[in-house]
Every structure is written in structure tokens, then in C-alpha cells.
C-alpha positions as CSV (number, residue, x, y, z in Angstrom):
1,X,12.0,5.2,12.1
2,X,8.6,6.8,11.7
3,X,8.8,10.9,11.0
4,X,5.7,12.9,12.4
5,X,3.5,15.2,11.2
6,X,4.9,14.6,7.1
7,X,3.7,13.0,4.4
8,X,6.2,10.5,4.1
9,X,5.4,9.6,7.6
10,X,1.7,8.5,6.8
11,X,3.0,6.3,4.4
12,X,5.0,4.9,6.7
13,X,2.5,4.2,8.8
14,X,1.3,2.8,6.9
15,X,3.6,0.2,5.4
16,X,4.2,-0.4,8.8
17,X,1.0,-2.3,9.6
18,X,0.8,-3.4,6.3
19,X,4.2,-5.3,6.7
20,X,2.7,-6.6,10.0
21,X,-0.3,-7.9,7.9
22,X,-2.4,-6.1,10.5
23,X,-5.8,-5.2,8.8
24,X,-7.2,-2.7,11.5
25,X,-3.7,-1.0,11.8
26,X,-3.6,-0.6,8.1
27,X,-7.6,0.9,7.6
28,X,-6.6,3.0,10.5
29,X,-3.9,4.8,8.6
30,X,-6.5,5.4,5.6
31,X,-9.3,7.9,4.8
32,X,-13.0,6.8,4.5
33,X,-13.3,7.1,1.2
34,X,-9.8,5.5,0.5
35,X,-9.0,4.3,-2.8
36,X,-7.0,1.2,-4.2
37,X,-5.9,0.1,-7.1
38,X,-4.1,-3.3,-7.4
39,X,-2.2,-4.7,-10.1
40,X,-4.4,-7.1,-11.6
41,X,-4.3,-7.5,-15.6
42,X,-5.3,-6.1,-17.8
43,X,-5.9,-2.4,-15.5
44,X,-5.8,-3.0,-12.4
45,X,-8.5,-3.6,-9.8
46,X,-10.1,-0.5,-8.7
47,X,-11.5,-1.0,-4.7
48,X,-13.4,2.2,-3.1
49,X,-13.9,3.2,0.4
50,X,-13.0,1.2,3.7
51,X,-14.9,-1.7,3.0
52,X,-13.8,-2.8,-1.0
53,X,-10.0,-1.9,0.2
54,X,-10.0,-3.8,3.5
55,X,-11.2,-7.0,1.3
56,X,-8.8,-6.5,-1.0
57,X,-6.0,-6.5,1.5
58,X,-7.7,-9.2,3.0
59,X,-7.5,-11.6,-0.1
60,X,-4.0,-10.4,-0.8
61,X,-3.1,-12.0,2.9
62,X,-5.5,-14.9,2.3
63,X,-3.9,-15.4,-0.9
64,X,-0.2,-15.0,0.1
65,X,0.5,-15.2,3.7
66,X,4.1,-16.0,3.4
67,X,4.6,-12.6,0.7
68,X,6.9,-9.8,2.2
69,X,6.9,-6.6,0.9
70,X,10.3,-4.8,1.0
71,X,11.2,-1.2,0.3
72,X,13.5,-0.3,-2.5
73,X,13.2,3.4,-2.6
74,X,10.7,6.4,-1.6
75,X,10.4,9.5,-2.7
76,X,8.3,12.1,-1.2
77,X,6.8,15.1,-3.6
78,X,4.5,17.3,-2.0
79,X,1.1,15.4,-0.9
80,X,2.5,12.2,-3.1
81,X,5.0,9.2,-2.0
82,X,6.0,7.2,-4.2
83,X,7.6,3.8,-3.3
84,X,9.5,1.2,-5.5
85,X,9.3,-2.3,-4.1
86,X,10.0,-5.9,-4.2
87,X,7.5,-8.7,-3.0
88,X,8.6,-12.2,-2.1
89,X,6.6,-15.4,-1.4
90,X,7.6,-19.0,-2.0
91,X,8.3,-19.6,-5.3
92,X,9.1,-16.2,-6.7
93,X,8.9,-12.4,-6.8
94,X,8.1,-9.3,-8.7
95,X,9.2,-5.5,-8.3
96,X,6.4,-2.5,-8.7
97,X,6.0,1.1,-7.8
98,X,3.2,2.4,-5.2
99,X,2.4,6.0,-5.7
100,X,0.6,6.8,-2.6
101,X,-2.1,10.3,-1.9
102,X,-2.1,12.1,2.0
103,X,-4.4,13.6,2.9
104,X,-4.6,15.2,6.2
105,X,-2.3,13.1,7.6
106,X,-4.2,9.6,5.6
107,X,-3.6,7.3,3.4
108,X,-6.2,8.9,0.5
109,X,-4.9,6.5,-2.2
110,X,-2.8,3.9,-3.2
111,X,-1.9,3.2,-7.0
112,X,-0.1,-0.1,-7.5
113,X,1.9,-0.7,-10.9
114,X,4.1,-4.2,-11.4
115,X,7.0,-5.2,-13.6
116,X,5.9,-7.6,-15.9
């Protein structure tokens, strides 16, 4: 269930249509000038505004249509979430920790870290 008017509640919003795999649903829940950074060795891909994320989400989905993120625990602190979770596809899985940014309401950014 969805709370209103929090910042947990964009953030669930947000996993939401990202569960759903629903790209327009997911941009919709983030700023313009949204930023992501995946979990690609050796950093981490760093994608900027609502263009560079919506690819990246894009090639995740592309590149894993069968993954499924689930939720192992969120903690809200002020404007930050952060989530610990598990994503499965096919042949495997691997656990990691979103700390998420709200801004008025918006996704402002999303840092991914993975076990591993």
C-alpha cells in the first residue's frame, strides 16, 4: 500500500512501475534532472537527466526481461530511502542496496550498490 504525501511514498511509486517494467510510469515518478547510478564494475554507471536514465532502465529490461526485483527492507531518513533488495532472473540472483533522493515529491536520485 502506497502512503501519500511522504518520502517513502515516492519511492514507492516508484518501485511500483518499476516492478511493472513500465518505462513512462517510472520517468514519471522522477525529476528532470534525475540521476542514476547503476552497479556496473568497476564504479558504477553514472546516467543524467530523463533521457540517459530512461535508456538505462531500458537496457536493464532489454537485457533481463524475466529479472524481478524484490524488497528486503526500507528505511526512510529524512529526504533519503534506502532499500535493500534481491533481483532474480533465470539462472541466478544477487542482493544490493538502493539509496534513493526526494525531492518534492520525485525520484531526484537513485544510487545502486550490489553484493559481490
Amino acid at each position: 500500500m502506497t502512503r501519500t504525501g511522504t518520502t517513502l511514498a515516492a519511492v514507492e511509486r516508484f518501485n511500483e512501475a518499476f516492478g511493472a517494467q513500465d518505462l513512462d510510469a517510472i520517468m514519471a515518478t522522477m525529476t528532470p534532472d534525475c540521476v542514476f547510478e547503476d552497479t556496473s564494475p568497476p564504479e558504477g554507471g553514472r546516467h543524467v537527466g530523463t533521457d540517459a536514465v530512461r535508456a538505462a532502465w531500458a537496457a536493464l529490461f532489454t537485457g533481463s526481461p524475466d529479472g524481478v526485483f524484490s524488497t528486503e527492507e526500507t528505511i526512510e531518513a529524512g529526504d533519503r530511502v534506502v532499500v535493500r533488495w534481491r533481483y532474480d532472473w533465470g539462472s541466478g540472483h544477487v542482493r544490493g542496496v538502493d539509496v534513493f533522493t526526494v525531492q518534492d515529491g520525485l525520484v531526484a536520485e537513485k544510487l545502486a550498490y550490489v553484493k559481490g
